[in-house]
ROPAPA-903476 format. One record per residue (C-alpha): residue number from 1; x, y, z. Coordinates in steps of 0.2 Angstrom, whole numbers. Layout:
+-----+-------+-------+-------+
! num !    px !    py !    pz !
+-----+-------+-------+-------+
! NUM !     X !     Y !     Z !
...
+-----+-------+-------+-------+
This chain:
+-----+-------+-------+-------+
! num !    px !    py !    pz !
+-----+-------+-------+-------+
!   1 !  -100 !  -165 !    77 !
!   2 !   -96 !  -155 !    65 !
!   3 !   -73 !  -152 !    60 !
!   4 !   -67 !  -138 !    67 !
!   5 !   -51 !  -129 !    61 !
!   6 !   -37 !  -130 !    73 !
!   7 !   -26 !  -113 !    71 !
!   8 !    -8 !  -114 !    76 !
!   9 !     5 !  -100 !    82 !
!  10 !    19 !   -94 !    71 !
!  11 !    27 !   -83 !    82 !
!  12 !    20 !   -65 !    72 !
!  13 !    16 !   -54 !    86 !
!  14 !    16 !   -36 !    80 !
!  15 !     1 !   -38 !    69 !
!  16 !   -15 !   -45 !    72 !
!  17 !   -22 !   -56 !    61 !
!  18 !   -32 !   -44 !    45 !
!  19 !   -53 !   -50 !    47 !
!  20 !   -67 !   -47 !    38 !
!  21 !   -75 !   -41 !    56 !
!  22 !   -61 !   -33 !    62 !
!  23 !   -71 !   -16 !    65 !
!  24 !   -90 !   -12 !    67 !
!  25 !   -94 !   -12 !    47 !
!  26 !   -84 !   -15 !    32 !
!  27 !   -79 !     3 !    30 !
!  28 !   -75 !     5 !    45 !
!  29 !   -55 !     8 !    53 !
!  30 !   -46 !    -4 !    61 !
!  31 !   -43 !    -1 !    79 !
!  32 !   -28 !    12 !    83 !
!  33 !   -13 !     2 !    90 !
!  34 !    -9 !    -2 !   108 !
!  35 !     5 !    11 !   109 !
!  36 !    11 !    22 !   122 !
!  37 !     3 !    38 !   121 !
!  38 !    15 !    53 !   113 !
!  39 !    13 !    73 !   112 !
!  40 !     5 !    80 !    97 !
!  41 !    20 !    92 !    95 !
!  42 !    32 !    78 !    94 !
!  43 !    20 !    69 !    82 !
!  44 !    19 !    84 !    69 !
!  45 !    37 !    89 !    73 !
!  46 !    42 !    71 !    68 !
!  47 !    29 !    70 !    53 !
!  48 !    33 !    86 !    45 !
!  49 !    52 !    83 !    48 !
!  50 !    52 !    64 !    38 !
!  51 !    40 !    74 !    24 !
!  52 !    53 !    90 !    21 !
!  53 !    67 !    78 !    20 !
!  54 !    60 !    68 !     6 !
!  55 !    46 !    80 !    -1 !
!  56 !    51 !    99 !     1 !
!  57 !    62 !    98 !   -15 !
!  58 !    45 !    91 !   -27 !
!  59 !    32 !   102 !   -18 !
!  60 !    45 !   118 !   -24 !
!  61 !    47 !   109 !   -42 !
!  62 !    29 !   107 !   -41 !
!  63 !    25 !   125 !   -39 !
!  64 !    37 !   129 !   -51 !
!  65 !    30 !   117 !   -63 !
!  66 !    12 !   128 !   -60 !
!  67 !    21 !   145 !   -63 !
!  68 !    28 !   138 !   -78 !
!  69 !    45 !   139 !   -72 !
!  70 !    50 !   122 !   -73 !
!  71 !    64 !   116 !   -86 !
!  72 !    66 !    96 !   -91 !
!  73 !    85 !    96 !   -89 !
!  74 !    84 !    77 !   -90 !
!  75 !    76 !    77 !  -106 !
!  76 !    87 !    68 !  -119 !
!  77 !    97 !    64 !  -106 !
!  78 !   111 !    48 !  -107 !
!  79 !   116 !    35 !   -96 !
!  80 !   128 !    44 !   -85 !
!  81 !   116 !    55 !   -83 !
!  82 !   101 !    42 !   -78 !
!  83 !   112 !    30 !   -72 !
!  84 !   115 !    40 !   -56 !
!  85 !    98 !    46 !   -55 !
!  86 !    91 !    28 !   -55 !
!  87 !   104 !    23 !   -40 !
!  88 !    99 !    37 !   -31 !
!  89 !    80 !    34 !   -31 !
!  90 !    85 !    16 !   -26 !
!  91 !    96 !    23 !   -11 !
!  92 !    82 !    35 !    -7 !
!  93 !    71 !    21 !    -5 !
!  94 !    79 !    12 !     7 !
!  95 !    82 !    27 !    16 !
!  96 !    65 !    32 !    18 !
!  97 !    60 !    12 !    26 !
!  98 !    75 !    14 !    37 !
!  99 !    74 !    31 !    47 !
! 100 !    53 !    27 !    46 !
! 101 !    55 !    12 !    54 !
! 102 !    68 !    17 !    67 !
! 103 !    57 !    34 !    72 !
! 104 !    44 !    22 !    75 !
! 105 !    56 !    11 !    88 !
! 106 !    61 !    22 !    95 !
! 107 !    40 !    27 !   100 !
! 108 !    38 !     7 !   102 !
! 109 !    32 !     5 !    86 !
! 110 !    35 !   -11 !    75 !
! 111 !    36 !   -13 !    57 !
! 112 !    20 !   -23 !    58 !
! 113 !    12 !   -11 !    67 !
! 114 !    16 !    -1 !    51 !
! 115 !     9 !   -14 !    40 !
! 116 !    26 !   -21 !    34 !
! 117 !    20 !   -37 !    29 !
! 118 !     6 !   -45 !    20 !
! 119 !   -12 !   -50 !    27 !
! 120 !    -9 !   -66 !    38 !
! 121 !   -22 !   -77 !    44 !
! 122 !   -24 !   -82 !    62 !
! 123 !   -10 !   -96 !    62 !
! 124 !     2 !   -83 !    52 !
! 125 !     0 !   -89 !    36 !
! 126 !    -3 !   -79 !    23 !
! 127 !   -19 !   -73 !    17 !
! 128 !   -18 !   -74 !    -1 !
! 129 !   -37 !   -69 !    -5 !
! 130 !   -36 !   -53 !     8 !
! 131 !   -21 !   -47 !    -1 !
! 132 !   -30 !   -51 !   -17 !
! 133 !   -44 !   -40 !   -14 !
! 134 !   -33 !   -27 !    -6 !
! 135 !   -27 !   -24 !   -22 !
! 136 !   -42 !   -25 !   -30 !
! 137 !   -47 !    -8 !   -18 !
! 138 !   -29 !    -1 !   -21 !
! 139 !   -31 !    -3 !   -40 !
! 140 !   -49 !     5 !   -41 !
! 141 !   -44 !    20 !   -31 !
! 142 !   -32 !    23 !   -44 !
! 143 !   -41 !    21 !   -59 !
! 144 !   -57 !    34 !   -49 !
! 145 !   -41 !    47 !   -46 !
! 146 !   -33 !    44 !   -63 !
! 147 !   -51 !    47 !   -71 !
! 148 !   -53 !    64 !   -60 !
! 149 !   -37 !    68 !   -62 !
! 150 !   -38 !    66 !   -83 !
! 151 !   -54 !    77 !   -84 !
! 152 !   -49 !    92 !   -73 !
! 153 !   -29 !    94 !   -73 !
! 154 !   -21 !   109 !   -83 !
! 155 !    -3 !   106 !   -81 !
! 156 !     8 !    89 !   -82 !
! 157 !    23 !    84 !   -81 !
! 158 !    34 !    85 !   -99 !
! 159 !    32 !    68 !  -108 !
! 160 !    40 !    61 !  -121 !
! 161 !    43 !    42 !  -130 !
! 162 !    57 !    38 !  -116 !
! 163 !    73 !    32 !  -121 !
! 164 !    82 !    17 !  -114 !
! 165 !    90 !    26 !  -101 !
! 166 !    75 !    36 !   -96 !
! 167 !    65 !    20 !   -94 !
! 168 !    79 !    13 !   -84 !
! 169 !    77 !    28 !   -72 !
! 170 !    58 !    26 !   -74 !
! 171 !    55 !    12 !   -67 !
! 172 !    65 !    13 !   -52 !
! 173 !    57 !    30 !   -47 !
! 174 !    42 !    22 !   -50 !
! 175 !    49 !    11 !   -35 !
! 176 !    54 !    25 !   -25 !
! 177 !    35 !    33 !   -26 !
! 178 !    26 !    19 !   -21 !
! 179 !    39 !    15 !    -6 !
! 180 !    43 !    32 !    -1 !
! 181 !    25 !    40 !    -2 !
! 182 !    16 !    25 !     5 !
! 183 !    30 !    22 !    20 !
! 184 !    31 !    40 !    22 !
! 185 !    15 !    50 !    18 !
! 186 !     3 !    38 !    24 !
! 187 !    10 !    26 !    36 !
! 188 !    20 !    35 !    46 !
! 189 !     8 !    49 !    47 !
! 190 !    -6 !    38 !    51 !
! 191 !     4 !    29 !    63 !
! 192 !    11 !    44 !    73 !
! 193 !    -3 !    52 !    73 !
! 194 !   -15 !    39 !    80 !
! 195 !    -2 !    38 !    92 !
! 196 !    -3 !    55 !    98 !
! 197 !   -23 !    53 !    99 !
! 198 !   -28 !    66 !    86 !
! 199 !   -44 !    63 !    80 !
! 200 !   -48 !    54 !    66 !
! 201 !   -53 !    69 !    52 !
! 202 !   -37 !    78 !    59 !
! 203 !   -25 !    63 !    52 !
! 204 !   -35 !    62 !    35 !
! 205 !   -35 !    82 !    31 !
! 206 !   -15 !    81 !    35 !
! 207 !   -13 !    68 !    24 !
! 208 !   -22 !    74 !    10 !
! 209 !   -14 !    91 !    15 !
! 210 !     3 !    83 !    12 !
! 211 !    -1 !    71 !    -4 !
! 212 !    -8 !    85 !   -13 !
! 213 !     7 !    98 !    -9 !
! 214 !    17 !    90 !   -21 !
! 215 !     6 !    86 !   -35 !
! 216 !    -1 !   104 !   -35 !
! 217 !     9 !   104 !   -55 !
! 218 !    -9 !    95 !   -59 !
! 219 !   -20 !   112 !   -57 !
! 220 !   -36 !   104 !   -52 !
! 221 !   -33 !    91 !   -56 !
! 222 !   -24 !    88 !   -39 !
! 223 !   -42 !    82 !   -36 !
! 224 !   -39 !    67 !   -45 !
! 225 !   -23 !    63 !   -34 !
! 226 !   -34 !    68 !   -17 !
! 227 !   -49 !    55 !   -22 !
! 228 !   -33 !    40 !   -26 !
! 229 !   -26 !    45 !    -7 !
! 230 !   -40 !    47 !     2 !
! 231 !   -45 !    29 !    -5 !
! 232 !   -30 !    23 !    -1 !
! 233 !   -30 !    29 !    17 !
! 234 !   -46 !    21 !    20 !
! 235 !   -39 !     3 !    14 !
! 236 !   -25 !     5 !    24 !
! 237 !   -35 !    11 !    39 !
! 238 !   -44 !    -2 !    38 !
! 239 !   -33 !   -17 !    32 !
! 240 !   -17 !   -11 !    44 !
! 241 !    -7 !   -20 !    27 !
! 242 !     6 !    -8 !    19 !
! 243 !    13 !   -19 !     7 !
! 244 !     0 !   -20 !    -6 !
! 245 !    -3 !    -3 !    -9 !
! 246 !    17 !     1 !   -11 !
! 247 !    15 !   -15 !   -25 !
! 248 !    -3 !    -6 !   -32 !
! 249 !     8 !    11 !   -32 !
! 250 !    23 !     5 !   -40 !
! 251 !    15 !    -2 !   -53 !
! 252 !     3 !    10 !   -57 !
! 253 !    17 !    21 !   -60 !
! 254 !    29 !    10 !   -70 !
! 255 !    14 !     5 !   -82 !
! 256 !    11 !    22 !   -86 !
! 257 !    30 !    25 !   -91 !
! 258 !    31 !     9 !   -99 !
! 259 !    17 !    11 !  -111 !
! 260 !    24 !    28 !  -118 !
! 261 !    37 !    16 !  -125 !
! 262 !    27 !     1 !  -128 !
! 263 !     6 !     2 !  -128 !
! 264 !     4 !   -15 !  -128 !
! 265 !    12 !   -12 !  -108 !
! 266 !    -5 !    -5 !  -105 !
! 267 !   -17 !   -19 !  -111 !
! 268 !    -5 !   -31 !  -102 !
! 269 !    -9 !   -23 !   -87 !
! 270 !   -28 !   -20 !   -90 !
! 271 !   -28 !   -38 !   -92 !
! 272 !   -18 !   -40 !   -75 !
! 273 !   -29 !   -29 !   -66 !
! 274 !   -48 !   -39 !   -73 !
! 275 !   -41 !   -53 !   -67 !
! 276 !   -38 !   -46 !   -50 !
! 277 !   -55 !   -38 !   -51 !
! 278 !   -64 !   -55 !   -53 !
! 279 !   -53 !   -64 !   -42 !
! 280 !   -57 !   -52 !   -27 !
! 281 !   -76 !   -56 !   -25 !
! 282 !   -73 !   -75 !   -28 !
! 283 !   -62 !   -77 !   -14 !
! 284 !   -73 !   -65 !    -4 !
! 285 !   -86 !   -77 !    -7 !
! 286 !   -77 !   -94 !    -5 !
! 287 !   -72 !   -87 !    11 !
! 288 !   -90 !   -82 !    18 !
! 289 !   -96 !  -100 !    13 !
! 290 !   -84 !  -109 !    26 !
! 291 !   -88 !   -95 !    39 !
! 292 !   -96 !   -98 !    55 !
! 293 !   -81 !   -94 !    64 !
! 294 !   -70 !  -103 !    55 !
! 295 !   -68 !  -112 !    38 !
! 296 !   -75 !  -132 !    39 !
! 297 !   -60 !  -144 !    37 !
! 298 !   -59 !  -156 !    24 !
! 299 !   -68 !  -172 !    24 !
! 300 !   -59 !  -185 !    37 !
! 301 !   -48 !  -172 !    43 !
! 302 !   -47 !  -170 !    64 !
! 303 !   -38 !  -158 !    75 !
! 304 !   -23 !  -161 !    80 !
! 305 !   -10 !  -150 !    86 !
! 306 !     5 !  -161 !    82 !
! 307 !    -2 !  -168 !    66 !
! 308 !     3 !  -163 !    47 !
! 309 !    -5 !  -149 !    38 !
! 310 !   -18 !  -146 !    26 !
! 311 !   -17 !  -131 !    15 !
! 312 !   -33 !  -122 !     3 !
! 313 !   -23 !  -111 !    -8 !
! 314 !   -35 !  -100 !   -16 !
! 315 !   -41 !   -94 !     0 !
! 316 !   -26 !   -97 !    11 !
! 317 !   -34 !  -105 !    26 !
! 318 !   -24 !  -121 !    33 !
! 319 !   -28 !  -135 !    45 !
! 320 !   -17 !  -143 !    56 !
! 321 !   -23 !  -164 !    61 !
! 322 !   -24 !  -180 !    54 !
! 323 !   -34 !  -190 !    42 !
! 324 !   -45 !  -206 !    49 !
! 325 !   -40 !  -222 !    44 !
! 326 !   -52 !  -231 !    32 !
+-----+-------+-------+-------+
């Protein structure tokens, strides 16, 4: 008779374990969560609310930046001017997870509902080769929009080899894009938005709508920005997992100020990102040769609930009995 895997509870009960057959094909969404049903006004009155507070100011820079009109005032700037600038993005940060995740409670939604945590297996561990291959999709929707965007964009923001201060203050917005767009223009919309029933091409054209509005300083090259989002609304759609794409974001974004400083930033990170690239389909197919429901255990291994544990770490799958005796 052949091992079987025994799973055990951990006690995560607002998200559901992340499968490969979670949905009808690969590319297809996860299901929308089991929430109470809420109005579309109070869904767009509470999407558009948490977007103003946090994006109004960039999408008027942004047009500014189009016109022509825009000014670096914090070109050449010191440490009293970055410093502050650094704890406010920091500040801004946080803010953004904390009135996200207490809107969403207050609509009975959890933080893993919004995909604050990594992938987890069916006992609650974590799923180390999901969230490497989650990556792997987050960092190949950037480079697709970073190619688009580099062939068709006619304005930028103003660069220059940053200063120490200015890298300081770098890579903490970097931090604050990746948690604040990713809470804020995808989650949360996503989220209150599936609660409200609105059909599924409604919630992608307003949250391209809303990515776009404050990047329109790229010309058409916004296009580039639109191709990353829409990528990373699938992943999330159909992984329910948050947490790699802030990480894919933030670092995207740091990279890019780092290497204006320091090129060699940039090979580290190609590097980086191969290495994810091979790792993704090698775990993908470590994990389909133990499939049949579930992984086989290792050789002498039998269930048992009360015995020790058995842990495969490049895939993440544990087993949970006790090894016979000679």
């Amino acid at each position: 008779m052949p091992i079987a895997a025994v799973w055990q509870p951990t006690g995560v009960q607002d998200q559901a374990p992340i499968t490969d057959s979670a949905a009808g094909h690969w590319w297809s969404p996860g299901p929308s969560p089991a929430l109470e049903p809420i109005s579309a006004k109070r869904a767009y009155t509470e999407v558009l609310f948490v977007f103003s507070v946090f994006f109004l100011t960039g999408v008027i820079a942004a047009g500014l930046l189009l016109a022509g009109r825009y000014k670096d005032i914090l070109s050449g700037a010191s440490w009293s001017v970055y410093t502050p600038q650094a704890v406010d993005a920091l500040i801004q940060s946080a803010l953004a997870v904390v009135i996200v995740v207490l809107l969403g409670a207050r609509r009975g939604v959890s933080s893993g509902t919004l995909g604050l945590s990594w992938p987890r297996l069916p006992d609650g561990g974590f799923a180390a080769g999901r969230s490497v291959r989650i990556l792997a999709w987050a960092i190949l929707a950037q480079v697709l929009g970073g190619i688009v965007n580099a062939l068709l964009q006619t304005g930028h923001l103003p660069t220059s080899k940053p200063s120490a201060p200015e890298l300081v203050f770098a890579v903490t917005d970097s931090l604050q894009a990746g948690v604040v767009e990713e809470f804020v223009v995808l989650a949360f919309v996503v989220v209150t938005l599936r609660q409200a029933r609105r059909p599924l091409w409604e919630i992608v054209v307003v949250a391209l709508v809303l990515r776009g509005s404050y990047h329109i300083y790229y010309g058409p090259g916004v296009l580039g920005i639109l191709v990353w989002a829409a990528l990373f609304l699938w992943i999330y759609l159909r992984t329910q997992s948050l947490l790699p794409l802030i990480v894919a974001h933030a670092a995207w974004d740091a990279v890019g100020f780092l290497s204006q400083r320091w090129g060699a930033v940039a090979g580290v990170a190609l590097l980086v990102a191969v290495a994810i690239w091979i790792a993704a389909p090698i775990t993908w197919a470590v994990g389909r040769g133990g499939r049949g429901g579930q992984p086989p255990a290792p050789p002498g291994w039998h269930p048992d609930p009360s015995g020790v544990h058995y842990w495969r770490w490049w895939d993440g799958y544990r087993w949970t009995g006790h090894v016979s005796g000679p």
